[in-house]
C-alpha positions in Angstrom: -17.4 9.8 -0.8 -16.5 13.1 -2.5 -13.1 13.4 -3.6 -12.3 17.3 -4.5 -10.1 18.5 -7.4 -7.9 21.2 -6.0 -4.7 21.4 -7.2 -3.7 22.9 -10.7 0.0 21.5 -10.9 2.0 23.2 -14.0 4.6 20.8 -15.7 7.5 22.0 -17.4 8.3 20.2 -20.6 11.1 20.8 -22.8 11.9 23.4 -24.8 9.5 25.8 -21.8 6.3 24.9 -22.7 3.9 24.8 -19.9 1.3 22.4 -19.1 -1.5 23.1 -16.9 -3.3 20.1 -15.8 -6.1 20.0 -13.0 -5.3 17.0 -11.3 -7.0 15.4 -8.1 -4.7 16.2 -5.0 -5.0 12.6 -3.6 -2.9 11.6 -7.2 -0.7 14.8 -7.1 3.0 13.5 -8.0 5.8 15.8 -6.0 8.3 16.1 -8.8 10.7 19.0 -8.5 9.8 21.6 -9.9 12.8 24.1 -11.0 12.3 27.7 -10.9 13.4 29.4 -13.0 14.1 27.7 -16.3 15.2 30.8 -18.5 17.8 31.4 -16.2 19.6 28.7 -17.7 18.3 29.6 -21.4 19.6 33.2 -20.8 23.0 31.7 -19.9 23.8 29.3 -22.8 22.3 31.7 -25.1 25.8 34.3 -24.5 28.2 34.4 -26.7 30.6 31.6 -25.8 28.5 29.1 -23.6 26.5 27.6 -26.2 28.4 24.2 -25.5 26.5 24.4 -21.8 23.5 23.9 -23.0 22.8 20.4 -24.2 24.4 19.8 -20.6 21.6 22.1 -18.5 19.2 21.0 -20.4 20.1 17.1 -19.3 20.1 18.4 -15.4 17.2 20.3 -15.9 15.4 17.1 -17.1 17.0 15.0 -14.2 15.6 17.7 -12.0 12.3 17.8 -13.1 12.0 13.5 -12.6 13.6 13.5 -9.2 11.9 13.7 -5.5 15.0 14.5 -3.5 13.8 14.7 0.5 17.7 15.8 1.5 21.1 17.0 0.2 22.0 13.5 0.7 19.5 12.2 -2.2 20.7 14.9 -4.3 24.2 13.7 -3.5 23.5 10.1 -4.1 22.6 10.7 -7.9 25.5 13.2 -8.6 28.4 12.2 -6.4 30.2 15.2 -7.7 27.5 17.7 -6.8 29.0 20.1 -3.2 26.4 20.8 -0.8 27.9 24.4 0.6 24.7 24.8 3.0 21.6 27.5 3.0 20.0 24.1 1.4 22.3 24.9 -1.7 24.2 22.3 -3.9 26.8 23.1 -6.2 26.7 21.5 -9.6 29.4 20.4 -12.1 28.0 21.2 -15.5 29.7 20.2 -18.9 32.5 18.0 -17.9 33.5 20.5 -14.9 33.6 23.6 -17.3 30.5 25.4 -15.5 29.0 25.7 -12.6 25.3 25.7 -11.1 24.2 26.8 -7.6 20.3 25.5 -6.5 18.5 26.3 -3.3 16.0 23.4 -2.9 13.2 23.5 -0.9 12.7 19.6 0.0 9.3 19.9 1.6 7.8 21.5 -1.4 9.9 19.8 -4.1 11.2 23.0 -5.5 14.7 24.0 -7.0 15.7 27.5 -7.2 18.2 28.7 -9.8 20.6 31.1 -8.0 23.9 31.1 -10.3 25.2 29.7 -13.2 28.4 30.6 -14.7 32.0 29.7 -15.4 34.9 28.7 -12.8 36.3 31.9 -12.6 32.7 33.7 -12.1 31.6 31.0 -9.2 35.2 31.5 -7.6 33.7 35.4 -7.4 30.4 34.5 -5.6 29.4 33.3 -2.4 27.6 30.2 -3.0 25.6 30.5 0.0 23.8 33.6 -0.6 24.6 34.8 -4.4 21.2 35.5 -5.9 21.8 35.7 -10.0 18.0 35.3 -11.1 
């Protein structure tokens, strides 16, 4: 039997490196894939969030391990996480002091950044439908 090799999967590994691996698509492992990373970089690298980013660096990791089918999984691992609809979850970051939006797209195991910012910027957004990246 003839097995083909079709899928080239790119795995993110810390600090952005990219992996490209051609693996068979009968072994492919649906880990979420977060797009896009340097949004996050490009927020703790301002002037006065630097203490965000040992903290979106730990969710990023979490994010990249998990295979959440629903809002529900995603709610069962961070019980403090909002689900405001649109397929969006809200995110406490650094003990509460930021905030991170996500659009997932379950069937494809993919997690969109759409905002990251302080209290008072996410009071300013719709988290629904804000787009940042």
């Amino acid at each position: 039997m003839s097995r083909e090799w079709g899928v080239t999967a790119l795995r993110m590994r810390w600090p952005l490196d990219i992996v490209k691996a051609s693996v068979p698509i009968w072994d492919y492992n649906a880990s979420m894939r977060v797009i896009a990373v340097s949004t996050l970089k490009t927020f703790w690298e301002k002037p006065g969030r630097g203490d965000s980013e040992e903290a979106l660096k730990t969710w990023y990791g979490e994010a990249c391990r998990a295979e959440w089918k629903s809002p529900a999984e995603v709610k069962a691992q961070y019980g403090n996480a909002s689900i405001v609809g649109n397929n969006r979850v809200v995110f406490n970051i650094a003990g509460n002091k930021y905030r991170l939006i996500v659009a997932f797209a379950y069937r494809m195991q993919i997690a969109y950044i759409k905002f990251v910012g302080t209290h008072g910027e996410y009071d300013r957004v719709d988290a629904a439908s804000v787009d940042q990246s």
